[in-house]
C-alpha positions in Angstrom: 35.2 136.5 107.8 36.7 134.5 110.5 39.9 132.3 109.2 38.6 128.8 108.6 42.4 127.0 110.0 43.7 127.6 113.2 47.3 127.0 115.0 48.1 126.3 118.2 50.7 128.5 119.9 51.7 127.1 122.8 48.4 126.7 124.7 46.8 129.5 122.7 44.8 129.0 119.8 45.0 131.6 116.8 42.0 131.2 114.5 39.3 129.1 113.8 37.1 131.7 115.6 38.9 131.8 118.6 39.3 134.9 120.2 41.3 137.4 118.6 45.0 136.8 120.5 47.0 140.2 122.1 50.9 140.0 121.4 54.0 142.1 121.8 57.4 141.8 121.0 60.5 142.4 123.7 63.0 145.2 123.5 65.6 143.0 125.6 68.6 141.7 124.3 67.5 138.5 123.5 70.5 137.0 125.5 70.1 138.9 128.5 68.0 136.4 129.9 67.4 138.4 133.1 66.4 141.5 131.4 64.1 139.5 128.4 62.1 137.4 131.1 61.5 140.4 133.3 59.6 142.2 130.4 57.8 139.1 129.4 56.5 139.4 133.1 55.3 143.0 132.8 54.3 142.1 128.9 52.1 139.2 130.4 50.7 141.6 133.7 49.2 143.9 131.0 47.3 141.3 129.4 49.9 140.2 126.3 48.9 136.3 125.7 51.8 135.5 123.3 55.1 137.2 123.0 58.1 137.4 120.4 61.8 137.7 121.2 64.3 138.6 118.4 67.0 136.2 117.6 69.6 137.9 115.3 72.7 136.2 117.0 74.1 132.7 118.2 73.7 133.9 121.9 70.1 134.9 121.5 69.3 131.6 120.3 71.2 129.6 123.2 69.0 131.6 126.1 65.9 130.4 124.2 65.8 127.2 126.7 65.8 129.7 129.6 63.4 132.0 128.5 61.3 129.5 127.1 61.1 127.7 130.7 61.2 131.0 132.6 58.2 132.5 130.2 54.3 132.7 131.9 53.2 132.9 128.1 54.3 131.0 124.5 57.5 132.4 123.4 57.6 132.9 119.7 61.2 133.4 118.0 61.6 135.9 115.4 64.3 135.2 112.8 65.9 136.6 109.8 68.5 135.2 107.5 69.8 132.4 109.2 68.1 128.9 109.3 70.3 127.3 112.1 68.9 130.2 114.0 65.2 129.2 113.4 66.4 125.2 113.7 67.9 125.9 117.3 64.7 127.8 117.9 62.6 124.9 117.2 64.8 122.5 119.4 64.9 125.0 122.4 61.3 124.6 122.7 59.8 127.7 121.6 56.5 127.8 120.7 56.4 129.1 117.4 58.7 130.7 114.6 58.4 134.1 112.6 60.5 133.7 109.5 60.5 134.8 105.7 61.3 132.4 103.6 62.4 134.6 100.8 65.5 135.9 103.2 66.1 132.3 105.1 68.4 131.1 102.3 67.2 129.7 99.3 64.5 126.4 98.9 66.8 124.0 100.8 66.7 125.7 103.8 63.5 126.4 104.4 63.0 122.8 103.9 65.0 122.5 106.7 63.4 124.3 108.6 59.8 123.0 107.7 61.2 119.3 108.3 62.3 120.3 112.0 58.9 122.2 112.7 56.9 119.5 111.6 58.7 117.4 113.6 58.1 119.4 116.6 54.6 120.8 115.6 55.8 124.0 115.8 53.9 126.6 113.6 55.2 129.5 111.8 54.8 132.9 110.9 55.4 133.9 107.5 54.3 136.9 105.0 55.2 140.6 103.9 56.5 143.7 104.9 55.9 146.8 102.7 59.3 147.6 103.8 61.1 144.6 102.6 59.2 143.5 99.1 61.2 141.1 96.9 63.0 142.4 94.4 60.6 140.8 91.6 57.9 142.4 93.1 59.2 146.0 93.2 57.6 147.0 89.3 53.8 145.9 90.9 54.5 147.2 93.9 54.9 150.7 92.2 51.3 150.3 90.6 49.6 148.7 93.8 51.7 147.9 97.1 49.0 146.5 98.5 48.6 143.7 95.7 52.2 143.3 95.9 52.1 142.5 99.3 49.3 139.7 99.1 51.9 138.5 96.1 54.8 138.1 98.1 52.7 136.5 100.9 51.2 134.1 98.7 54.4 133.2 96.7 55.5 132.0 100.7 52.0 130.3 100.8 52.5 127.8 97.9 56.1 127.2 98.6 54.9 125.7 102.5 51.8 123.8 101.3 54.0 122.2 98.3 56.2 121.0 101.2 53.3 119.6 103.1 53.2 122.0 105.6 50.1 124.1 106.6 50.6 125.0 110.0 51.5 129.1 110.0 49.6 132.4 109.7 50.0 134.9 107.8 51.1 138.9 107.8 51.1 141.5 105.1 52.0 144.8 107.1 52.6 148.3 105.9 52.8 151.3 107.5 50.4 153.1 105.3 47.3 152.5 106.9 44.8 152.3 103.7 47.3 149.9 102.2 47.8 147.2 104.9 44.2 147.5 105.3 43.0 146.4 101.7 46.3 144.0 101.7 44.7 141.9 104.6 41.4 142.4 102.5 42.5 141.1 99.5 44.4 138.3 101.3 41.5 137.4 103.4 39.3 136.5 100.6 42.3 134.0 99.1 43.4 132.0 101.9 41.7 130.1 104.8 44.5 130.7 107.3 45.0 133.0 110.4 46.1 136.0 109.7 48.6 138.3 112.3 47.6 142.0 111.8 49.4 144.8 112.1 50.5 148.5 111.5 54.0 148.1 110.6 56.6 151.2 112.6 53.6 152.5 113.3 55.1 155.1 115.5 55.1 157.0 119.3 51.9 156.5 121.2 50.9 159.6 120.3 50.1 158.6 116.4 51.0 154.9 116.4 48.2 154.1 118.6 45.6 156.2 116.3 47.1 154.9 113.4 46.7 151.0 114.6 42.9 152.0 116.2 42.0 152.4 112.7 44.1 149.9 110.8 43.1 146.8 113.2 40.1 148.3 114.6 39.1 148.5 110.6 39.6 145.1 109.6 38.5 143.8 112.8 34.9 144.9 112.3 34.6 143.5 109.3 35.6 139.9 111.0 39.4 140.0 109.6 41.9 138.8 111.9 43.4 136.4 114.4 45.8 137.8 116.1 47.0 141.7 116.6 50.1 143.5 117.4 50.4 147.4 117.8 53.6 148.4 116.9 54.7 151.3 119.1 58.1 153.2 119.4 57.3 152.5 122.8 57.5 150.6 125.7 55.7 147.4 124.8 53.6 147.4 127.7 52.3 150.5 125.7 51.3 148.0 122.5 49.4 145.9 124.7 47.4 148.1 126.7 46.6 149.4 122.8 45.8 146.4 122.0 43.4 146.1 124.4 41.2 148.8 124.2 40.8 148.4 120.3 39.2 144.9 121.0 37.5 146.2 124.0 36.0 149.5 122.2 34.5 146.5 119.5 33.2 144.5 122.0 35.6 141.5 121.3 37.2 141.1 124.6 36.9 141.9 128.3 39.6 143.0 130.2 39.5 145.3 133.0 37.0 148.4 133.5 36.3 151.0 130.8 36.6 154.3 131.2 33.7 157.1 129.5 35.0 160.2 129.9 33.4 163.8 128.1 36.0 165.7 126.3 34.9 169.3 128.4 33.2 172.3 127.3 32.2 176.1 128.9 30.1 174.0 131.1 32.5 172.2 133.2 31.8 173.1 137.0 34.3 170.6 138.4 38.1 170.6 135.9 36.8 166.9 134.5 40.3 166.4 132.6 41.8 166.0 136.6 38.5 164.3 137.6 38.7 161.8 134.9 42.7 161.1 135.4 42.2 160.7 139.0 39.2 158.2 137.9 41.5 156.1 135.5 44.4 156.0 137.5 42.7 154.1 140.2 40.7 152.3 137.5 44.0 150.7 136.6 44.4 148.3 139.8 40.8 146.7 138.6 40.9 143.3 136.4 37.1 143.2 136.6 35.3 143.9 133.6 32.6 147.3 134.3 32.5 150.7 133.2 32.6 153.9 134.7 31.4 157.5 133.2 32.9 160.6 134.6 31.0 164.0 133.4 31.8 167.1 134.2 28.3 168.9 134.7 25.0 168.0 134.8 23.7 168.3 131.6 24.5 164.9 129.9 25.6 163.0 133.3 22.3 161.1 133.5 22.3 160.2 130.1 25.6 158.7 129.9 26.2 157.1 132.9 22.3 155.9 132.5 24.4 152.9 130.4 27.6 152.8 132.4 27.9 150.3 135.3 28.8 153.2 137.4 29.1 157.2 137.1 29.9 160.7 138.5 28.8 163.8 137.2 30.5 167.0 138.6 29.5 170.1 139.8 31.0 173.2 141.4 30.2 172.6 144.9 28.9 168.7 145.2 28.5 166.1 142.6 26.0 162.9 141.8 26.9 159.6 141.8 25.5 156.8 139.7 25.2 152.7 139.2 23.4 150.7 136.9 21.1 153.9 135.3 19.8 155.5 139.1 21.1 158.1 140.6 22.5 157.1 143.9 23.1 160.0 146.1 24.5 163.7 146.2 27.8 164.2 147.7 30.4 167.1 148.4 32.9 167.3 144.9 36.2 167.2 147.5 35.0 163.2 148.1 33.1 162.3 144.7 36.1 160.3 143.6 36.5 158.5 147.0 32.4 157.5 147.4 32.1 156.5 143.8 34.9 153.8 144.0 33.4 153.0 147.6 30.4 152.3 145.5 32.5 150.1 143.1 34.1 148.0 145.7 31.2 146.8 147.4 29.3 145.8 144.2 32.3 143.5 143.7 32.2 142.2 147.2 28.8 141.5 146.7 29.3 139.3 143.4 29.0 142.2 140.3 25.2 141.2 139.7 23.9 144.0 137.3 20.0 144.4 137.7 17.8 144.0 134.8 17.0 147.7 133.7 16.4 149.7 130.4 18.9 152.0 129.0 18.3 155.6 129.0 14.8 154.8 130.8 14.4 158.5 131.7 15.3 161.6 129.6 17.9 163.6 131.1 16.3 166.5 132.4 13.9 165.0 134.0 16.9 162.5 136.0 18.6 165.3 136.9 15.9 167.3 138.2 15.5 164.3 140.2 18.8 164.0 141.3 19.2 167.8 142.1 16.3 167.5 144.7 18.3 164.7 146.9 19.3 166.3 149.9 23.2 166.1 150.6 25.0 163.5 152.4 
């Protein structure tokens, strides 16, 4: 169920069946300007479309200007506790606000700050964190935290649209994966507004990412959500590249080539872990959108690569290369790697046209009896 509103971040538009937007936040010191624009740059190189900077202290707000100017994508300031923060946020340009207006200091405030960001038409965003329930809510949030959540998101819901103000998404984050998951759920089905997912502190790489593959990928296939940040303790180019591949592996978004890989058995002529590395290492200078399947004997290689772009099956002493479901040719294993992206780069040249074909046309004994039977190069 695809949020009905939409804002406008910057340029970027979140919701209203737009495509799901990829964010990150910095690790900087918000007034090291230097330092905070550099990672933006690398945040923005690995495909992160809008980007939040923390802004706990007078300084931090003051470089906004800067960073804001500086910034290849919108700059969204996230703010706690203080609204002349979030005020000189919205004057110094940036693009949107994160705030809770539960901790922003009391009703009058966040009028304030809801007078100066419809002034500006900058939109916000507000909501929950399992970590930081109101105190009110702490009894139902001992029965169900994921109701609680929705609760405490909603009570910040009626106290914007009583002031008039409607332009913000929404977050209810945990980092209990079964909880945030029915939390966006149960939100999902109450408001009509974009909705910011996440797996709150959701860990290293290691777990975090699995953790935020299910929680987003989850809510994603059933049509829930705007807008996704993994939370990684982690570089944040980490998140992003995440990110990525959860909307990829739906089929959501396109960016760069994907990588099929088997996980190795008994079989394996060829070592198809150091195979498949070397393939994805130089996979990562692509931005084209194509996929490439690295086996590591013969047995399922013309099967899965039949519906890769491009693929490489192993053996001990030469190996086959694939594109587009045929077997191209039989070459020595030392120079697989070498001739398949060879391969690669002159389909590019050549404009990327994928022929019409069917999928798995051939069983895959009988394609690599084929293949076995072409002479070597």
């Amino acid at each position: 169920m695809a949020s009905e509103a939409s804002v406008r971040v910057g340029g970027v538009q979140i919701g209203g069946g737009a495509p799901v937007v990829v964010q990150s936040m910095t690790l900087t010191k918000t007034h090291d300007v230097p330092a905070t624009t550099a990672q933006i740059a690398a945040l923005a190189d690995a495909g992160c479309e809008v980007v939040r900077v923390a802004v706990p202290k007078l300084e931090d707000a003051e470089a906004l200007p800067k960073i804001v100017r500086f910034s290849p994508i919108p700059v969204i300031a996230d703010i706690h506790f203080n609204a002349s923060l979030a005020l000189k946020a919205i004057d110094a340009g940036v693009a949107a606000v994160r705030i809770n207006p539960g901790n922003i200091g009391g009703a009058e405030k966040v009028e304030q700050v809801v007078r100066a960001a419809k002034q500006r038409s900058t939109p916000m965003r507000i909501g929950a964190n399992s970590g930081s329930l109101p105190k009110h809510l702490e009894e139902l949030a001992q029965h169900d935290q994921a109701e609680a959540l929705v609760e405490a998101a909603l009570e910040e819901v009626r106290l914007l649209e009583k002031l008039d103000y409607r332009n913000f998404k929404i977050s209810v984050k945990s980092s209990h994966v079964p909880t945030m998951i029915r939390a966006y759920r149960i939100l999902a089905s109450k408001v009509p507004y974009p909705l910011h997912l996440g797996v709150t502190e959701a860990g290293p790489p290691s777990t975090g990412a699995i953790k935020s593959a299910i929680g987003l990928g989850s809510l994603r296939a059933d049509g829930i959500g705007d807008t996704i940040r993994v939370s990684l303790t982690a570089d944040p180019v980490e998140e992003v590249k995440v990110a990525w591949e959860i909307l990829k592996s739906l089929g959501l978004r396109e960016r760069g080539p994907i990588l099929i890989a088997c996980p190795s058995c008994g079989r394996d002529n060829v070592g198809v872990q150091t195979l498949a590395e070397a393939v994805e290492d130089r996979l990562s200078a692509y931005q084209e959108h194509f996929e490439v399947a690295v086996l590591g004997c013969a047995v399922n290689g013309p099967g899965e690569s039949g519906d890769a772009d491009f693929g490489i099956a192993g053996g001990r002493e030469t190996g086959f290369i694939y594109a587009h479901g045929k077997v191209l040719r039989k070459v020595e294993s030392e120079i697989l790697v070498d001739e398949l992206f060879r391969e690669i780069d002159a389909w590019i040249a050549a404009g990327m046209q994928r022929p019409a074909r069917r999928k798995h046309a051939k069983p895959a004994a009988l394609a690599m009896a084929e293949a076995s039977a072409i002479p070597l190069e």
